[in-house]
Legacy VTK file of the C-alpha trace (Angstrom):
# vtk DataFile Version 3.0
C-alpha trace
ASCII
DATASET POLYDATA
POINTS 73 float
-2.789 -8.286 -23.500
1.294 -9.364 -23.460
2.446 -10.228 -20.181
5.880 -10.974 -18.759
9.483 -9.632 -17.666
9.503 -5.996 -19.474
12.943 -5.782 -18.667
15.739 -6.304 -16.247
18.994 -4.295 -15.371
21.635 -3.991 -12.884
22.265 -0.528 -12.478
25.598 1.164 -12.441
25.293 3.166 -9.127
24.906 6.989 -9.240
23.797 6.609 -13.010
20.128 6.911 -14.505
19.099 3.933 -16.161
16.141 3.135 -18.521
14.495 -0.118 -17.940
11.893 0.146 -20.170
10.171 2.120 -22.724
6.552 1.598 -23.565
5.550 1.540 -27.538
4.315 4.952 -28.902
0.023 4.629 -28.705
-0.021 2.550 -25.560
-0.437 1.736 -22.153
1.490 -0.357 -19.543
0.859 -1.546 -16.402
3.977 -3.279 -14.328
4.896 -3.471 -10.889
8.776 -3.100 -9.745
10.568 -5.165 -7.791
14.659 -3.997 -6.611
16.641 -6.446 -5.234
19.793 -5.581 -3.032
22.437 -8.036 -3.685
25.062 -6.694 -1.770
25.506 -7.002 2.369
25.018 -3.439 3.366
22.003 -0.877 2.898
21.722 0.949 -0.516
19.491 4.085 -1.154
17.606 3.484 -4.720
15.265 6.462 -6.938
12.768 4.962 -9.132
11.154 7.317 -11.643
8.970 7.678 -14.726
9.307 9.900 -17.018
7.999 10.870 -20.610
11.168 11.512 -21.456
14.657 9.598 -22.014
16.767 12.614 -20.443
17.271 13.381 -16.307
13.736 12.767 -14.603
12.553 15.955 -12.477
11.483 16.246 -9.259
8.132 15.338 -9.731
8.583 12.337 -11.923
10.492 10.233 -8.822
7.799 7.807 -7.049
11.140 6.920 -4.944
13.551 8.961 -3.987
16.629 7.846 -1.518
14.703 5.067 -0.317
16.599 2.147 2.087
16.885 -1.150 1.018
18.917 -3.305 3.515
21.539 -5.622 2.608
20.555 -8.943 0.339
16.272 -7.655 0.524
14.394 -7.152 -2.000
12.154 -3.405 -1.528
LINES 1 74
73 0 1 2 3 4 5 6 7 8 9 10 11 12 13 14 15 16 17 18 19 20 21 22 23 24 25 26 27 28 29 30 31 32 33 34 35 36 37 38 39 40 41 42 43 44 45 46 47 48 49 50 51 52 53 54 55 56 57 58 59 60 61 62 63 64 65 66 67 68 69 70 71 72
């Protein structure tokens, strides 16, 4: 089994960005880390989806939640 950084991004805010797609016929297993760089709270959605378009309501495992200023959530 491969192990390692899948991938890495810093998000332009209000945007959706794909971080990582996994290979047609398999399985991944990750864990997420965000990081807040900036001095002041920041809301951040993290979703998967089987698709590359908009995710939908019920594909967000966070939605609007608060990371404070230079944390990591």
């Amino acid at each position: 089994m491969a192990s390692g950084i899948l991938g890495q991004v810093i998000p332009t805010a209000l945007a959706n960005t794909l971080v990582y797609t996994v290979p047609a016929n398999k399985l991944a297993s990750f864990s997420i880390l965000v990081c807040n760089k900036s001095g002041v709270t920041v809301n951040t959605r993290i979703a998967i989806s089987t698709s590359a378009s908009t995710p939908d309501g019920k594909e967000y495992i966070e939605y609007e939640s608060a990371i404070p200023g230079s944390e990591i959530g």
